[in-house]
C-alpha positions as CSV (number, residue, x, y, z in Angstrom):
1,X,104.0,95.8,81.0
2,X,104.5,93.5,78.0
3,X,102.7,90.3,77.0
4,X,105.4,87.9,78.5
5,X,104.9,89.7,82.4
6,X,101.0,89.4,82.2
7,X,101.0,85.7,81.2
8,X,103.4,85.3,84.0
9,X,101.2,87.3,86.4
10,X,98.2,85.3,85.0
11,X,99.9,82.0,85.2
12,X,100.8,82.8,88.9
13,X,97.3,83.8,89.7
14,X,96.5,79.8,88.3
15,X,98.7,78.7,91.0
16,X,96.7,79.6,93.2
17,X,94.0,77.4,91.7
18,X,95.5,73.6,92.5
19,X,95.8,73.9,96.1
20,X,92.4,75.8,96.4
21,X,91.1,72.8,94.6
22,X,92.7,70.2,96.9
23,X,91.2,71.5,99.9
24,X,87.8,72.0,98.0
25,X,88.4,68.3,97.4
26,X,89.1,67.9,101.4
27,X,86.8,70.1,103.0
28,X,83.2,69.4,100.4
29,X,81.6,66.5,99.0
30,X,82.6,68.4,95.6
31,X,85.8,65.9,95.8
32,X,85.7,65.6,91.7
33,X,85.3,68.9,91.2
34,X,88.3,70.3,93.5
35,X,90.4,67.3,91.7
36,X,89.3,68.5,88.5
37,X,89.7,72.5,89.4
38,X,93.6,71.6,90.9
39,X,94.4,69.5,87.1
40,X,93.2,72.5,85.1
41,X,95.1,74.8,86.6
42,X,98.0,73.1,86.9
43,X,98.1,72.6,83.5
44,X,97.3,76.3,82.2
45,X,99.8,77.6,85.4
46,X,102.0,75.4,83.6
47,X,101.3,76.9,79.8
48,X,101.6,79.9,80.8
49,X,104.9,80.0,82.8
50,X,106.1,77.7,80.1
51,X,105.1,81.2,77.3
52,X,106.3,83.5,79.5
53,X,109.5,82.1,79.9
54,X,110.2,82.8,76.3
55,X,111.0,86.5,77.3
56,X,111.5,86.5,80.7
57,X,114.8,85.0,82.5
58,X,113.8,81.2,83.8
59,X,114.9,82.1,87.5
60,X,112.9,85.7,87.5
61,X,110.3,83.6,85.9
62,X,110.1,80.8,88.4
63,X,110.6,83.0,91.6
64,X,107.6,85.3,90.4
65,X,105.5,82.2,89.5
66,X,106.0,80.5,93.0
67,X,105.6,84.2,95.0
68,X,102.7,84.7,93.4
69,X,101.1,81.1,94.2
70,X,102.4,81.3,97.2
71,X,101.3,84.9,98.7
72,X,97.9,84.2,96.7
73,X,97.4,80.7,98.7
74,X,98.1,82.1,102.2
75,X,95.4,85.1,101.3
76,X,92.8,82.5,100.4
77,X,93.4,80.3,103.4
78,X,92.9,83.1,105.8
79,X,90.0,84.5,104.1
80,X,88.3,81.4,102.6
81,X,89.2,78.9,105.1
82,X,89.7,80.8,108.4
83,X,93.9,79.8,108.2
84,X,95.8,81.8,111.4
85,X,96.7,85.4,111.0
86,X,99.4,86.3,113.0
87,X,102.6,89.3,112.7
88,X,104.9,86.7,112.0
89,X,102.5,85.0,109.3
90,X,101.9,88.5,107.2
91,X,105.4,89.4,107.4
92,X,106.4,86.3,105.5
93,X,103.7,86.4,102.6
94,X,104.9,90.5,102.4
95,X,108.6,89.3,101.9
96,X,107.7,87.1,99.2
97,X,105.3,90.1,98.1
98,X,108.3,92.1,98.1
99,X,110.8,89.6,96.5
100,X,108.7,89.5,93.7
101,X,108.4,93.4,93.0
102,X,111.9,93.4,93.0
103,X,112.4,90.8,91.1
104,X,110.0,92.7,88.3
105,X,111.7,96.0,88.9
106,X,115.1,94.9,88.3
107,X,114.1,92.9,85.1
């Protein structure tokens, strides 16, 4: 896997990061701290894509970045903050799970 696909992976992964920080900022009295967590992400989620995009097509990019957030969000919500489980719910976040691997295997 080259350098460009793990700065992607890693700036999807930060994705993840600004919503957990929101509802840190919701949910604690840490409300600073979740603020601060969701602006440092955002802005090394953003670095990252912004690198990885150098090598890697800007719609693979994208897709990959938001699948990743996205899937990664819904697995902390039901495991950190007790979010629903349901068929219907882990069949979406396995699509976009999918999408992505085949957006990396046909790149």
């Amino acid at each position: 896997m080259s350098g460009a696909w793990l700065m992607l992976i890693a700036a999807g992964l930060c994705e993840i990061g600004w919503p957990l920080g929101f509802k840190v900022a919701q949910t604690t009295e840490k409300g600073g701290l979740g603020i601060a967590l969701s602006v440092a992400c955002m802005v090394l989620s953003g670095w990252l894509l912004y690198l990885a995009q150098r090598h890697i097509p800007i719609g693979t990019a994208y897709a990959v970045w938001t699948g990743i957030g996205a899937a990664g969000t819904f697995c902390v919500g039901v495991v950190m903050f007790g979010d629903m489980l349901s068929l219907a719910r882990v069949l979406g976040a396995a699509m976009i799970v999918g999408g992505v691997v085949v957006l990396k295997i046909a790149s």
